[in-house]
C-alpha positions in Angstrom: 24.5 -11.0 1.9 25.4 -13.4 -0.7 26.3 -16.1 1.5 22.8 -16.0 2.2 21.5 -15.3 -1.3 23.2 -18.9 -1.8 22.1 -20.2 1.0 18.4 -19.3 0.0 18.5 -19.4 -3.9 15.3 -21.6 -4.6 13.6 -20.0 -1.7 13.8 -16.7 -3.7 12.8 -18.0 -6.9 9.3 -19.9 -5.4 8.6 -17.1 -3.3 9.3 -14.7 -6.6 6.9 -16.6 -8.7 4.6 -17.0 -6.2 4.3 -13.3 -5.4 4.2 -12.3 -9.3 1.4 -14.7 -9.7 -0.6 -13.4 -7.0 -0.1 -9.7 -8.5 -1.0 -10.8 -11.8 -4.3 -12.4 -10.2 -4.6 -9.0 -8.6 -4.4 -7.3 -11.9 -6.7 -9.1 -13.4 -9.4 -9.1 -10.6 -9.2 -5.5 -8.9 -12.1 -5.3 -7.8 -11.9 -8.3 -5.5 -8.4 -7.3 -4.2 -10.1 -3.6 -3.3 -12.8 -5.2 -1.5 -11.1 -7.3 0.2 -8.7 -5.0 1.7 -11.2 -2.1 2.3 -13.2 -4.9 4.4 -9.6 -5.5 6.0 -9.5 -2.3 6.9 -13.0 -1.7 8.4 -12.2 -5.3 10.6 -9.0 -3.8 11.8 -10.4 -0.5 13.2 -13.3 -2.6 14.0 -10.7 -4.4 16.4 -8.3 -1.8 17.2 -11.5 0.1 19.0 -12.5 -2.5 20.9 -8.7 -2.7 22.8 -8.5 0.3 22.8 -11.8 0.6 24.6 -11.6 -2.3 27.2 -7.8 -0.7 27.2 -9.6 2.7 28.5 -11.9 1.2 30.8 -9.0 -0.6 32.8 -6.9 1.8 33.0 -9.2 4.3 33.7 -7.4 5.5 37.0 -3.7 5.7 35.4 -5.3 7.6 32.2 -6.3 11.5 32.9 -8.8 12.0 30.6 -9.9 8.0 30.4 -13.5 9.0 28.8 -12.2 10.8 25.8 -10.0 7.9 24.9 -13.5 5.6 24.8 -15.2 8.0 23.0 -12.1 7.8 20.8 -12.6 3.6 20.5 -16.4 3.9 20.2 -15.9 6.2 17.5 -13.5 4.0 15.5 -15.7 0.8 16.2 -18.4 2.6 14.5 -16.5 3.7 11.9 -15.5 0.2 11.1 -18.6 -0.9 11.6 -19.8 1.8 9.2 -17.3 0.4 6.6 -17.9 -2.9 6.9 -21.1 -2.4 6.2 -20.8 0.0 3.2 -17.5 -1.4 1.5 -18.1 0.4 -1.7 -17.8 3.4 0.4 -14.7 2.5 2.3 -13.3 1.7 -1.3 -14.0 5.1 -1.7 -12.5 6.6 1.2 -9.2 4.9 0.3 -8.9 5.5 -3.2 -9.2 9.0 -2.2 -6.6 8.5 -0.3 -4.0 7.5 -2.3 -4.9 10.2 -4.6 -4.2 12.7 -2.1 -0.6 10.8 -2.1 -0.2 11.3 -5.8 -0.4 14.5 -5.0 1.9 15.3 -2.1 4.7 13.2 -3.8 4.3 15.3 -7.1 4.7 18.3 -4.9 7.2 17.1 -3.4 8.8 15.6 -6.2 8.7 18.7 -8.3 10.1 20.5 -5.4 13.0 18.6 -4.7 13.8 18.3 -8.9 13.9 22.3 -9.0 15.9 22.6 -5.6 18.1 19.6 -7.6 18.9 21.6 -11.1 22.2 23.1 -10.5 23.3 19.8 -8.4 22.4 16.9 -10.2 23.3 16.0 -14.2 19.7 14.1 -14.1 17.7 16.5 -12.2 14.6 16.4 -14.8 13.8 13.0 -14.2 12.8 14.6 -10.5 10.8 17.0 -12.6 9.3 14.3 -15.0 8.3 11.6 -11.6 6.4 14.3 -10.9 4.2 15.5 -13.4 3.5 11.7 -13.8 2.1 11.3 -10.1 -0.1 15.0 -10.6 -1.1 12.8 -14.0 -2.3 9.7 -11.6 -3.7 12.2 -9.1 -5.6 13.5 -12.0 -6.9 10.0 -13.8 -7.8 8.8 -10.0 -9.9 12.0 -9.0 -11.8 13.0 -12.1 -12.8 9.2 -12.4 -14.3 8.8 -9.3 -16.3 6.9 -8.1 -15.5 4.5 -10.7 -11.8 4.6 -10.2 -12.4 3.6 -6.8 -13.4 0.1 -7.6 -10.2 -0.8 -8.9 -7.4 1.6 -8.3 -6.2 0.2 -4.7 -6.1 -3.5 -6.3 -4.1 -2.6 -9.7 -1.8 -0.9 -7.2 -1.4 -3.7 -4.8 -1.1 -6.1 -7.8 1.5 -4.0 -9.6 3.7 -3.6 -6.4 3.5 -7.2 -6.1 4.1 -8.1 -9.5 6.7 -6.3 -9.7 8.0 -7.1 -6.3 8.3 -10.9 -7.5 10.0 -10.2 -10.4 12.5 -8.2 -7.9 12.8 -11.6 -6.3 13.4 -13.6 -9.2 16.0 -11.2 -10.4 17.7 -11.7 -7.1 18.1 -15.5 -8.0 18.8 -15.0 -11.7 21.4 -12.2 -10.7 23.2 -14.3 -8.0 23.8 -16.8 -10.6 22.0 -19.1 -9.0 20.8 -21.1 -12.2 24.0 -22.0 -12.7 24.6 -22.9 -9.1 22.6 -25.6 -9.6 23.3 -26.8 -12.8 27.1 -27.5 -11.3 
């Protein structure tokens, strides 16, 4: 690993800047960056039904019950289509999403921080992950529909933000800077 880390040093730094300016982009336009990936999302089923379709209709001899595995395509090229269409909507869908996420990780978080307390020193911290998710749940569902316009691109655009500053810290931490100074 850290032959490789040398190898690659400048290659983490430009691709950690250029991934925290894209999430800070993202941050500042949400909106944009939840459009454009509920749209992504409606094209993809859009194109995922029509294999699967002309999928079906080849192998309509090898597959038992070919005709309920077209319906299954049609349905999901219409629901694309649907989407695509109506991306406000699709926004929609998907912020609900994630909010149902928030949710089954605070569950689950909370869960595992109480089966935790007489194992772990820091088991609260389980406890504390979790009432912040039910608190994101929360902020996402009782702020619909307006949450939905930007929730899924200040997600992607913290993630990535935060996922180039990883990077960079992978070149700063490797010593790197130095490196190249010799």
């Amino acid at each position: 690993m850290a032959d490789m880390v040398k190898r690659f040093c400048n290659t983490f730094l430009v691709e950690g800047i250029f991934i925290a300016i894209v999430g800070m982009l993202l941050l500042v336009l949400p909106q944009v960056s939840t459009i454009a990936l509920s749209i992504t999302i409606s094209v993809a089923l859009i194109l995922a039904g029509i294999y699967k379709l002309i999928s079906s209709i080849i192998r309509r001899d090898e597959i038992e019950k070919s005709w309920l595995s077209a319906i299954i395509a049609i349905l999901m090229i219409g629901t694309g289509a649907y989407l695509t269409v109506r991306p406000l909507f699709s926004m929609l869908i998907l912020t609900m999403g994630v909010g149902i996420y928030f949710v089954l990780e605070a569950i689950n978080s909370t869960v595992m921080a109480f089966e935790s307390k007489g194992i772990l020193k820091h088991w609260w911290v389980g406890l504390l992950a979790g009432f912040v998710q039910f608190a994101l749940a929360f902020l996402i569902f009782f702020g619909m529909p307006q949450t939905a316009l930007f929730t899924i691109g200040v997600l992607i655009g913290v993630n990535m933000l935060l996922s180039g500053i990883a990077l960079i810290s992978v070149y700063t931490g490797a010593g790197c800077h130095r490196m190249s100074e010799a």
